[in-house]
N, CA, C and O atoms as a GROMACS GRO file, in nm:
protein
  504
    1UNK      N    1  -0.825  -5.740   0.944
    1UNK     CA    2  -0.690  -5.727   0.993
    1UNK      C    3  -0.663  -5.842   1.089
    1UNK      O    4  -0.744  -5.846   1.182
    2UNK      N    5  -0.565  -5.940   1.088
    2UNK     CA    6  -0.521  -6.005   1.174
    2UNK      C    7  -0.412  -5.921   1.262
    2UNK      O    8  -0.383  -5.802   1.264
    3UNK      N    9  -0.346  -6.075   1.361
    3UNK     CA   10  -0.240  -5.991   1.445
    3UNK      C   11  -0.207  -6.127   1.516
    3UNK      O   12  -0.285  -6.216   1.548
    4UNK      N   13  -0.061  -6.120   1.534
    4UNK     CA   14   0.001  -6.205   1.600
    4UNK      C   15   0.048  -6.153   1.760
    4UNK      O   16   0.082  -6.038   1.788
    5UNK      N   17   0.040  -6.273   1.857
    5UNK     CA   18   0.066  -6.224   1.981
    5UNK      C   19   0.146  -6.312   2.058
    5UNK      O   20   0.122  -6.432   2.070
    6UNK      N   21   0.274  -6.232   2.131
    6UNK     CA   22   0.316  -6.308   2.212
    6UNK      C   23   0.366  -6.265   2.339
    6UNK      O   24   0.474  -6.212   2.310
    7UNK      N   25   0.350  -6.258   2.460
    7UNK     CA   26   0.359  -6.199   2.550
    7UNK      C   27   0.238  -6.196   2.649
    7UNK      O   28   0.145  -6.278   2.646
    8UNK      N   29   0.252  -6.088   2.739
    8UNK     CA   30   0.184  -6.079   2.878
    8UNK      C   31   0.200  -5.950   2.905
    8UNK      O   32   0.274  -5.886   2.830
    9UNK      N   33   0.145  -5.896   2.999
    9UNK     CA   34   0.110  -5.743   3.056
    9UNK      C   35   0.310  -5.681   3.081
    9UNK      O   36   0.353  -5.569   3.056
   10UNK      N   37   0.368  -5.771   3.121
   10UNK     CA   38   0.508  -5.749   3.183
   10UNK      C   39   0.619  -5.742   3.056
   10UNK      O   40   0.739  -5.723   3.076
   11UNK      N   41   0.550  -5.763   2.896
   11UNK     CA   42   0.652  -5.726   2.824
   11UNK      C   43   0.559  -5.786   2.705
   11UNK      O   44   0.451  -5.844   2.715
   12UNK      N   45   0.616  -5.761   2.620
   12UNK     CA   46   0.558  -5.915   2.455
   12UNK      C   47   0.589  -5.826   2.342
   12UNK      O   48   0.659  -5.724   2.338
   13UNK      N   49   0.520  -5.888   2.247
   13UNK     CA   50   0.527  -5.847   2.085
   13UNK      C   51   0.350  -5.857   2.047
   13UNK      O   52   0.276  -5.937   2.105
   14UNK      N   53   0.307  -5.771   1.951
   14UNK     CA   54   0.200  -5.762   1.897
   14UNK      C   55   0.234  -5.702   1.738
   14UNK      O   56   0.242  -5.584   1.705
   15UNK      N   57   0.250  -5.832   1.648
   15UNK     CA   58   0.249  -5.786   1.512
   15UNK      C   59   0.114  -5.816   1.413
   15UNK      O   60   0.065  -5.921   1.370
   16UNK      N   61   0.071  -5.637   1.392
   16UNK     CA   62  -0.045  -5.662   1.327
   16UNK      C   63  -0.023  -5.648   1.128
   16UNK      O   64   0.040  -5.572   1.055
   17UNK      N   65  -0.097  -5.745   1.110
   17UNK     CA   66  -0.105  -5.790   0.930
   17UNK      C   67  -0.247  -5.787   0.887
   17UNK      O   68  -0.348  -5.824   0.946
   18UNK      N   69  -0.229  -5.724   0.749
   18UNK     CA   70  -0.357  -5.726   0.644
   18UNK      C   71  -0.372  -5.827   0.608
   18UNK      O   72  -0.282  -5.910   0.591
   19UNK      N   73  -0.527  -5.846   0.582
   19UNK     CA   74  -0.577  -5.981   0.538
   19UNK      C   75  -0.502  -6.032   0.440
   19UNK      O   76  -0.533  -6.149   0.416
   20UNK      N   77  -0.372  -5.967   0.340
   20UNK     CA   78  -0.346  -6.053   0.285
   20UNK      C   79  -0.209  -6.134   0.338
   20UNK      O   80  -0.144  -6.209   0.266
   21UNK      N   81  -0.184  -6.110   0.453
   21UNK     CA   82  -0.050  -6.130   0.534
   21UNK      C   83   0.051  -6.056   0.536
   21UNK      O   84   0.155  -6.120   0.548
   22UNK      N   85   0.069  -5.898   0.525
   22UNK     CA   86   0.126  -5.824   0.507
   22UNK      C   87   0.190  -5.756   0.662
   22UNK      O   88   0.119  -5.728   0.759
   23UNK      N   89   0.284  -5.744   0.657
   23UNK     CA   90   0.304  -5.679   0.815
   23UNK      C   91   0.299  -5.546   0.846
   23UNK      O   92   0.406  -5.484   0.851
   24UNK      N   93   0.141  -5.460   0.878
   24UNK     CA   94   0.159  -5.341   0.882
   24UNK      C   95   0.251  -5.270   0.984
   24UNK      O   96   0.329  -5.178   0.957
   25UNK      N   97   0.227  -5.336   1.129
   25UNK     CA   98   0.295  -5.271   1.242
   25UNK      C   99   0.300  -5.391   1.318
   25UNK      O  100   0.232  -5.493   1.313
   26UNK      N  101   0.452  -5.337   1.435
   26UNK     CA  102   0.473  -5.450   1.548
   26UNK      C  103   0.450  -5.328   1.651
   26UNK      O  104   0.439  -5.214   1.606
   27UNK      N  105   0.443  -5.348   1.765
   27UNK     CA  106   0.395  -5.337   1.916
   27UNK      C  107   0.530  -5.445   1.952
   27UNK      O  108   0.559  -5.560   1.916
   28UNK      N  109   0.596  -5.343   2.043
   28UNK     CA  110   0.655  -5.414   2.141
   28UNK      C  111   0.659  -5.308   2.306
   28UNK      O  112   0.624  -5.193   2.332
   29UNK      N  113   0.712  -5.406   2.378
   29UNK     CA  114   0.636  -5.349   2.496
   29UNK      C  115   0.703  -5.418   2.688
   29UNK      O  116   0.721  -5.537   2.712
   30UNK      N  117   0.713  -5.370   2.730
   30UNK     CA  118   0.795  -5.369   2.849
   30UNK      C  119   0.662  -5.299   2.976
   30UNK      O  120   0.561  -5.230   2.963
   31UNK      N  121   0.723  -5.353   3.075
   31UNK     CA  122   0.651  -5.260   3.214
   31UNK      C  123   0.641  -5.097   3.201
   31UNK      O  124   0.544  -5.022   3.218
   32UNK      N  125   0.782  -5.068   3.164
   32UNK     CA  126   0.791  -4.957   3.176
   32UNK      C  127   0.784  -4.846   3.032
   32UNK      O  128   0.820  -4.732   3.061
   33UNK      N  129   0.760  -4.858   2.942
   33UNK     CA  130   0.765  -4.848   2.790
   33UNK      C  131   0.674  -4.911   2.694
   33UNK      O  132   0.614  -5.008   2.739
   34UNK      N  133   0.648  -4.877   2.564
   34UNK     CA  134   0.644  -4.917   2.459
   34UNK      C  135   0.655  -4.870   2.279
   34UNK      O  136   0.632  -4.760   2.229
   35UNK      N  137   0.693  -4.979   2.223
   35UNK     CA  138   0.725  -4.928   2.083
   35UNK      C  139   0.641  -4.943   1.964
   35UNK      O  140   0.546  -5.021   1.965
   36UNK      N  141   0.664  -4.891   1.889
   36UNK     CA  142   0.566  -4.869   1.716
   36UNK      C  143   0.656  -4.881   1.651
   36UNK      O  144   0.726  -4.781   1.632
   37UNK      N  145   0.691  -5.005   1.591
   37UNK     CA  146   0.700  -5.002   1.431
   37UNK      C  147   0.657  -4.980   1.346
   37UNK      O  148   0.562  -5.054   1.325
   38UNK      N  149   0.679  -4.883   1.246
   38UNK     CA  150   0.612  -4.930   1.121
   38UNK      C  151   0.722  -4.869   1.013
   38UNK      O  152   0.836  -4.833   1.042
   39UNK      N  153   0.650  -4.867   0.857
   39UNK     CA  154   0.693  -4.836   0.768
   39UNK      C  155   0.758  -4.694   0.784
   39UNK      O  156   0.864  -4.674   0.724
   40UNK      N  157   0.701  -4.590   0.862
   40UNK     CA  158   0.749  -4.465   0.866
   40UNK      C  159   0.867  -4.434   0.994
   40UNK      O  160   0.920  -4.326   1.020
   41UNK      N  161   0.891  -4.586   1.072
   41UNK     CA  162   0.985  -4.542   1.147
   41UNK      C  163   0.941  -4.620   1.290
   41UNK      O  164   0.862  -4.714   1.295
   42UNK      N  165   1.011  -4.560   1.402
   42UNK     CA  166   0.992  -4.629   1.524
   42UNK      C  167   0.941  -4.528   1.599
   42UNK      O  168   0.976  -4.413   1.572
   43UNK      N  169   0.831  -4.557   1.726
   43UNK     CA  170   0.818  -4.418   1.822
   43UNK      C  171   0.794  -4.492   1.951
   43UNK      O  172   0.718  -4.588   1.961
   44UNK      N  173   0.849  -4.450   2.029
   44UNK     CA  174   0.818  -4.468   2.168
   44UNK      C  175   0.716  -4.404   2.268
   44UNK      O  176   0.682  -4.286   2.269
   45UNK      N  177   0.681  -4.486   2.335
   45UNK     CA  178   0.571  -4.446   2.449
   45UNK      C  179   0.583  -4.460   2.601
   45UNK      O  180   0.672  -4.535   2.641
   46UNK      N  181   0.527  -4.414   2.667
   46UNK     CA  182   0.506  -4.437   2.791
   46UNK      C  183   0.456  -4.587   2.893
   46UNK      O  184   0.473  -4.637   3.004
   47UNK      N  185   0.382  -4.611   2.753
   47UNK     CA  186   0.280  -4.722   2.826
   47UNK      C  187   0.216  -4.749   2.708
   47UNK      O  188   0.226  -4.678   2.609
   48UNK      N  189   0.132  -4.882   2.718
   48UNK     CA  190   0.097  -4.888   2.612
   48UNK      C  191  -0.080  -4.822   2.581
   48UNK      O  192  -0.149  -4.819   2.478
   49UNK      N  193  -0.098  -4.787   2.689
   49UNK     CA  194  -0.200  -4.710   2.739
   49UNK      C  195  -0.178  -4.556   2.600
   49UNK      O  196  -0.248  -4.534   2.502
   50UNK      N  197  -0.085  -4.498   2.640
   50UNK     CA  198  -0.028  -4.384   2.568
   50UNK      C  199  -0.038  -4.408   2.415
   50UNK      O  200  -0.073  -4.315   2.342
   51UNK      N  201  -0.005  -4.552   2.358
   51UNK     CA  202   0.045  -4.565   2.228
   51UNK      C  203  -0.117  -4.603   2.196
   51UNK      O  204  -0.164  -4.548   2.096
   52UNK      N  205  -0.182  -4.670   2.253
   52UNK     CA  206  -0.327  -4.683   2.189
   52UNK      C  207  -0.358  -4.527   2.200
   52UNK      O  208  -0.296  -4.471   2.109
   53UNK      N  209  -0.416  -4.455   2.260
   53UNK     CA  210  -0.477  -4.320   2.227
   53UNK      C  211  -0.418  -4.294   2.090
   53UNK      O  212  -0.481  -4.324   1.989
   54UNK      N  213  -0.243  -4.214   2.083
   54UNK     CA  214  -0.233  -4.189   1.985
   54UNK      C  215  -0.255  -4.208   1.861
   54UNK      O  216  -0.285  -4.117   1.784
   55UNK      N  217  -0.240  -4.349   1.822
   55UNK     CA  218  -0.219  -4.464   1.720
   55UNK      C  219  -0.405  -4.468   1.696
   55UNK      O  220  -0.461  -4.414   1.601
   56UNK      N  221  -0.472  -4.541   1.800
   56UNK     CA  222  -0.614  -4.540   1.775
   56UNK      C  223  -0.721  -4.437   1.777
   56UNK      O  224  -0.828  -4.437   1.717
   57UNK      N  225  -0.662  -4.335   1.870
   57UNK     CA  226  -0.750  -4.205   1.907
   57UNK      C  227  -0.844  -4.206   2.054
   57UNK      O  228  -0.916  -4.121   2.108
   58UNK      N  229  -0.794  -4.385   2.096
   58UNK     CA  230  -0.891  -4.426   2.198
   58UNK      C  231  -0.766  -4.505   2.343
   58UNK      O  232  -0.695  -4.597   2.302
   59UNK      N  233  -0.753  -4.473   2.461
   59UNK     CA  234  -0.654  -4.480   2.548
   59UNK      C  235  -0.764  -4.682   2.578
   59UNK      O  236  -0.864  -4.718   2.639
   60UNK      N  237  -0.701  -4.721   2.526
   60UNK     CA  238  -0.771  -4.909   2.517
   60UNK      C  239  -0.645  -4.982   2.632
   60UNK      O  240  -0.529  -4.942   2.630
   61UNK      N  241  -0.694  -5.100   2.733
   61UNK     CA  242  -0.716  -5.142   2.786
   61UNK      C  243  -0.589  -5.271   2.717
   61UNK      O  244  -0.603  -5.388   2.752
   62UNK      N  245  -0.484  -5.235   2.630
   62UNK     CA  246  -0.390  -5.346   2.523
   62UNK      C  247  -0.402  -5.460   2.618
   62UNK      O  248  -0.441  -5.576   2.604
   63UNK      N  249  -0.342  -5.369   2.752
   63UNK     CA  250  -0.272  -5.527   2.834
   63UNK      C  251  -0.370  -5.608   2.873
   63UNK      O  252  -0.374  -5.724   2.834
   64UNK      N  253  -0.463  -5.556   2.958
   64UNK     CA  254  -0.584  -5.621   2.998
   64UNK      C  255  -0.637  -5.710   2.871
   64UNK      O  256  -0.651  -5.832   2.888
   65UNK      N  257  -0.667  -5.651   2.744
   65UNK     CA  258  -0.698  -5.743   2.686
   65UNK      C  259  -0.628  -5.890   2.632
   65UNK      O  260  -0.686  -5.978   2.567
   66UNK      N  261  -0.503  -5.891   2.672
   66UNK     CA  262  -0.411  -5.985   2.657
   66UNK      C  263  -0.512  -6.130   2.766
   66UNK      O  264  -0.560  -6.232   2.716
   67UNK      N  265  -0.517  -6.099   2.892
   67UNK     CA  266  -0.605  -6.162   2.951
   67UNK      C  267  -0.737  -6.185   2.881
   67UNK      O  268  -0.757  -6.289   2.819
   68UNK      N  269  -0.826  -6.089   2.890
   68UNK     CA  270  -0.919  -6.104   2.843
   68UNK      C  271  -0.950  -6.200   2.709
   68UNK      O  272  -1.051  -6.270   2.709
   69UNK      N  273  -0.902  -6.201   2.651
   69UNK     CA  274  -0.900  -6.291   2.548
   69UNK      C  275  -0.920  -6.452   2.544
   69UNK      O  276  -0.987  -6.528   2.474
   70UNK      N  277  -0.790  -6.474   2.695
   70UNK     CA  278  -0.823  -6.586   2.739
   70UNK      C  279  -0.924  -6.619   2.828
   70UNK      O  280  -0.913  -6.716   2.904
   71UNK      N  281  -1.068  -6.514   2.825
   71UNK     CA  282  -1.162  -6.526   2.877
   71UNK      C  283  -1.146  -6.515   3.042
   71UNK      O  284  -1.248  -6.546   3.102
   72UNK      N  285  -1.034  -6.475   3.121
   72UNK     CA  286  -0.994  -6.401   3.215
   72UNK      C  287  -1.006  -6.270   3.253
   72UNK      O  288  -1.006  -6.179   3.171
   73UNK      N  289  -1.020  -6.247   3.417
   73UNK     CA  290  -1.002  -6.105   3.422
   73UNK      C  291  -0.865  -6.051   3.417
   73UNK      O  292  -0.778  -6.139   3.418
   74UNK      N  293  -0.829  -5.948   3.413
   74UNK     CA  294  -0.707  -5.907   3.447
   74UNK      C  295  -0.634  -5.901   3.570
   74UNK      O  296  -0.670  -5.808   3.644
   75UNK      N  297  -0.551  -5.966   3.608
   75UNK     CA  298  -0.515  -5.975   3.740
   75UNK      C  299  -0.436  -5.841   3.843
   75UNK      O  300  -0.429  -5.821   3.964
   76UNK      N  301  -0.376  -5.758   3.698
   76UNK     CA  302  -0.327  -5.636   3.775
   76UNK      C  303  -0.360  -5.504   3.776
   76UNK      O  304  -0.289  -5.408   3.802
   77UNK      N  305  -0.553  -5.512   3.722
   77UNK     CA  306  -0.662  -5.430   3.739
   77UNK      C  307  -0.745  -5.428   3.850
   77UNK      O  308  -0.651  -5.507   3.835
   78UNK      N  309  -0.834  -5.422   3.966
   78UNK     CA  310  -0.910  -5.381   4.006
   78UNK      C  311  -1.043  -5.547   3.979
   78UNK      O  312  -1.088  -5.585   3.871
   79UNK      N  313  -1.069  -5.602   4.101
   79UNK     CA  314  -1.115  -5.726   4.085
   79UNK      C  315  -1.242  -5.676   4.011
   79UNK      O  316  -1.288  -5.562   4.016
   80UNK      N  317  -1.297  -5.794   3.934
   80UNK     CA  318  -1.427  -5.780   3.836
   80UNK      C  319  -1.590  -5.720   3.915
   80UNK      O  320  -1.621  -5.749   4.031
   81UNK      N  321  -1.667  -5.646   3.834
   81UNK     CA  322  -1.762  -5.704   3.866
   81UNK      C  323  -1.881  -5.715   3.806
   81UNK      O  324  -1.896  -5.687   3.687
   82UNK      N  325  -1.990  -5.762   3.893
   82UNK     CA  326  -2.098  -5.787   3.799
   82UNK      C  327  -2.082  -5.851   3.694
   82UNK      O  328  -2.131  -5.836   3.582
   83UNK      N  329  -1.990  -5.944   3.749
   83UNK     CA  330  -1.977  -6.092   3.704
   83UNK      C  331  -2.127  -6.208   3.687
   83UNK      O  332  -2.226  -6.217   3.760
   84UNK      N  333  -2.094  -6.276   3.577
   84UNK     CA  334  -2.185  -6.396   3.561
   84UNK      C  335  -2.158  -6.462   3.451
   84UNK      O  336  -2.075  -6.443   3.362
   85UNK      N  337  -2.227  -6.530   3.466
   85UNK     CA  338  -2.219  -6.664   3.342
   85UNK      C  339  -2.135  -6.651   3.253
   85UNK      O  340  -2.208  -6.644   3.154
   86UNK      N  341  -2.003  -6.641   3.205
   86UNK     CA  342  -1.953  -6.612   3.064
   86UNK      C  343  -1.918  -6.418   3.047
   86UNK      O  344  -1.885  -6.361   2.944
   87UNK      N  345  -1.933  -6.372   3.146
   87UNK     CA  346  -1.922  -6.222   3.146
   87UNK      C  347  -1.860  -6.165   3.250
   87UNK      O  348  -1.894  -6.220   3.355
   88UNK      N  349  -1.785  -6.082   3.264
   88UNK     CA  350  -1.760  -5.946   3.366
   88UNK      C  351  -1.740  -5.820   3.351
   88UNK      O  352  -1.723  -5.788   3.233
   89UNK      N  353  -1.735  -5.750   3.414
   89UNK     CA  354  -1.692  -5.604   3.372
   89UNK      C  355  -1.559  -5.550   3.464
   89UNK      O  356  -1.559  -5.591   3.580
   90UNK      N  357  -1.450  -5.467   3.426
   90UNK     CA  358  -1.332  -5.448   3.459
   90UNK      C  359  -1.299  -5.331   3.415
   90UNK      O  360  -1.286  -5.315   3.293
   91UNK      N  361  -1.284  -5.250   3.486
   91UNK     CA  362  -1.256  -5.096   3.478
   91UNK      C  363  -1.328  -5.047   3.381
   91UNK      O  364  -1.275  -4.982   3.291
   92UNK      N  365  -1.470  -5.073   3.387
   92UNK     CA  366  -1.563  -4.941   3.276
   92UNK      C  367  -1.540  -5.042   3.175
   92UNK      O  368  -1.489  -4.986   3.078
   93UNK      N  369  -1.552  -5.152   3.157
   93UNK     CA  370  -1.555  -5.213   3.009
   93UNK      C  371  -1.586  -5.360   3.025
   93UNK      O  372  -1.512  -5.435   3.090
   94UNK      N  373  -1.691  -5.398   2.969
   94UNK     CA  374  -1.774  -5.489   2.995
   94UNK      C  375  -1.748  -5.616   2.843
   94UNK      O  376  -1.759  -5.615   2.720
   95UNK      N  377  -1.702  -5.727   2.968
   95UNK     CA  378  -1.616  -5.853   2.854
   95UNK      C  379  -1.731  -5.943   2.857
   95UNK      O  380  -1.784  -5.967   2.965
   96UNK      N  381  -1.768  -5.987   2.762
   96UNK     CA  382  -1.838  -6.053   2.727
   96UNK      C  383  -1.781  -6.235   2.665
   96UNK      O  384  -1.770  -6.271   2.548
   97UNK      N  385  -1.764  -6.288   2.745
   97UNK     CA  386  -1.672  -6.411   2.688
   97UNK      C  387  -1.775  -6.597   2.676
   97UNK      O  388  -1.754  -6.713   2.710
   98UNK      N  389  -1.890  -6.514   2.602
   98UNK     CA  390  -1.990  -6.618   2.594
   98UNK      C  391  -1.909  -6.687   2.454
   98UNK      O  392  -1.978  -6.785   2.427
   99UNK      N  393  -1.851  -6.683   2.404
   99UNK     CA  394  -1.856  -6.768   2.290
   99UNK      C  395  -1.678  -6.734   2.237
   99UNK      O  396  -1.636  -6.704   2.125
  100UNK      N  397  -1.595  -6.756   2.380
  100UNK     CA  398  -1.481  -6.766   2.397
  100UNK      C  399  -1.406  -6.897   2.320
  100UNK      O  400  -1.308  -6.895   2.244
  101UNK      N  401  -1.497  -7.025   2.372
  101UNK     CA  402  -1.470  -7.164   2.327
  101UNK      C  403  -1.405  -7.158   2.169
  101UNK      O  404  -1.315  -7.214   2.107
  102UNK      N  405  -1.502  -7.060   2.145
  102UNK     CA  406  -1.451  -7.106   1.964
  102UNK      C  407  -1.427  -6.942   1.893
  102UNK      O  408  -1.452  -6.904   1.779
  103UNK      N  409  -1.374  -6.874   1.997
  103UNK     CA  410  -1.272  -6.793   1.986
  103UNK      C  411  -1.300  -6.617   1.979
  103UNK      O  412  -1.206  -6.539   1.988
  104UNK      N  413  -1.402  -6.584   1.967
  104UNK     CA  414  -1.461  -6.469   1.999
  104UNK      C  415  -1.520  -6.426   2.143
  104UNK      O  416  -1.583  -6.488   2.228
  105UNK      N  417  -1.467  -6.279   2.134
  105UNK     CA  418  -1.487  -6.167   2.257
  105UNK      C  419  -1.511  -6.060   2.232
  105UNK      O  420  -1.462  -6.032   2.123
  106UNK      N  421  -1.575  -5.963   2.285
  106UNK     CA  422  -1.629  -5.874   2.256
  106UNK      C  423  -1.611  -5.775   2.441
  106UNK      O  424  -1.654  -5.809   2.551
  107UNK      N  425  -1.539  -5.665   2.404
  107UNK     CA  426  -1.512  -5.566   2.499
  107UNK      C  427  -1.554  -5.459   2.504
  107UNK      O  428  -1.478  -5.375   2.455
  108UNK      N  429  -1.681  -5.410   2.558
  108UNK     CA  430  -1.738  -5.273   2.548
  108UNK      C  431  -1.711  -5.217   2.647
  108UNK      O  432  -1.705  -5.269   2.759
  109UNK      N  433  -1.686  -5.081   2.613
  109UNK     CA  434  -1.672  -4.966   2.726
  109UNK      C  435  -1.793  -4.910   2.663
  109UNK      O  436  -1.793  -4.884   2.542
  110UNK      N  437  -1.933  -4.884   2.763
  110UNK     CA  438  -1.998  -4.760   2.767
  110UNK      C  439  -1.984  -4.592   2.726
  110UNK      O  440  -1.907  -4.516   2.785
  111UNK      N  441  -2.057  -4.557   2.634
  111UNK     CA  442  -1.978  -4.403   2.638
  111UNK      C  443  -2.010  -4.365   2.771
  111UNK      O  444  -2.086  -4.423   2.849
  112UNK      N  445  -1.928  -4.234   2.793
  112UNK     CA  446  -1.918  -4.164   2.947
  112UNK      C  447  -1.933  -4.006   2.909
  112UNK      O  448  -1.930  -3.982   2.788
  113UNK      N  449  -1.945  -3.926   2.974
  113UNK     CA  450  -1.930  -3.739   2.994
  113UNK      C  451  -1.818  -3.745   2.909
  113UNK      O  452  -1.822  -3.692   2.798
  114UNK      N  453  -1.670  -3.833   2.969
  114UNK     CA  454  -1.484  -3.782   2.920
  114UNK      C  455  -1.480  -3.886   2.823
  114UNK      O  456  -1.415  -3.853   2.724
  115UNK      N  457  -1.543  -4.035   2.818
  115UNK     CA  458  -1.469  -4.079   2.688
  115UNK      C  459  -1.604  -4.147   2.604
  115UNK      O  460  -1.715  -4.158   2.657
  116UNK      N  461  -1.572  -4.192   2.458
  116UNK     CA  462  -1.660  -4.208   2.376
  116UNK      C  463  -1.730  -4.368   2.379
  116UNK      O  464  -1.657  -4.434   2.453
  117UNK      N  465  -1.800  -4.423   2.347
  117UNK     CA  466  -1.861  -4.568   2.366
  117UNK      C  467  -1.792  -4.657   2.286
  117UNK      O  468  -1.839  -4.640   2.173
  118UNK      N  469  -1.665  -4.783   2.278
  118UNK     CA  470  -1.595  -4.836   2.201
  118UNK      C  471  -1.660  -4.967   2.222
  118UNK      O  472  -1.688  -5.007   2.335
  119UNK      N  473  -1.689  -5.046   2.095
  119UNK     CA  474  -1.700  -5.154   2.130
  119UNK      C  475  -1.555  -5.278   2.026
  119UNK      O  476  -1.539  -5.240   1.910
  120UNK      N  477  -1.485  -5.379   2.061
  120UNK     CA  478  -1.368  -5.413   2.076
  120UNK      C  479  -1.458  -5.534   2.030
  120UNK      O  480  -1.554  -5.566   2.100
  121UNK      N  481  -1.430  -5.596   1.927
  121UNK     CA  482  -1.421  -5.747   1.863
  121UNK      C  483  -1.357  -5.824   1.858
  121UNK      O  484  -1.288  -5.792   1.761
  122UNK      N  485  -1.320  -5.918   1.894
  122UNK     CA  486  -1.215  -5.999   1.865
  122UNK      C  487  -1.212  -6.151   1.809
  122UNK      O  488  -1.230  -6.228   1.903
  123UNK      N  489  -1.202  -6.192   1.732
  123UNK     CA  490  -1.188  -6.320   1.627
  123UNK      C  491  -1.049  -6.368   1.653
  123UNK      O  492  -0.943  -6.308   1.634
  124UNK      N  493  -1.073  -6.497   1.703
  124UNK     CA  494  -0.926  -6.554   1.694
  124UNK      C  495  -0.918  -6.706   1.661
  124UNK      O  496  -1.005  -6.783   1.702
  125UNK      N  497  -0.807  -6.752   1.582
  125UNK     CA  498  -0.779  -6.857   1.503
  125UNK      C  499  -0.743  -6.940   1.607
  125UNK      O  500  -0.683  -6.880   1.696
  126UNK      N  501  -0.760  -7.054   1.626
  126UNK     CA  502  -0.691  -7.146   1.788
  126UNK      C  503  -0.641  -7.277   1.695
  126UNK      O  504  -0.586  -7.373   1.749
   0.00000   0.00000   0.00000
């Protein structure tokens, strides 16, 4: 699955496509809100916090990873830690940005007692 991105924590667009370039769903998204496109219609959310649980089954970290990607922490999370070389960890989920340069990241949250162990891949075209 690819996905196109444009935006920041304070608003954007996230349209995700099948490998064969197909547009399954857009993500759009505000401070205060966010939306689901798809084929079956539009739904609104709270946050985009809200729309990952539903949609994924898992309450994921969307905005933060907007940063993260660019091998950054998130600036309007809770400062990093256990930081080093190419790595940090940021609210229970540990970024791994050794091999950022040429476009992969990898975001694990630990399982816990309340939530399950996710680990978050990311491949990106530059």
């Amino acid at each position: 699955m690819g996905f196109f991105f444009n935006g920041g924590a304070q608003g954007g667009q996230l349209d995700l496509m099948t490998p064969m370039g197909s547009q399954v769903a857009r993500v759009h998204w505000t401070d205060t809100e966010a939306w689901l496109q798809t084929d079956q219609g539009n739904r609104r959310f709270n946050t985009l916090g809200d729309l990952s649980q539903e949609v994924l089954g898992e309450p994921l970290p969307l905005a933060a990873l907007m940063h993260w990607v660019q091998g950054q922490p998130a600036p309007d999370l809770p400062a990093p830690t256990n930081t080093q070389a190419k790595s940090f960890e940021q609210s229970g989920w540990q970024i791994d940005t050794t091999d950022i340069g040429i476009g992969r990241l990898i975001a694990q949250r630990p399982a816990s007692t309340e939530l399950r162990g996710v680990t978050v891949r990311i491949r990106l075209d530059r």
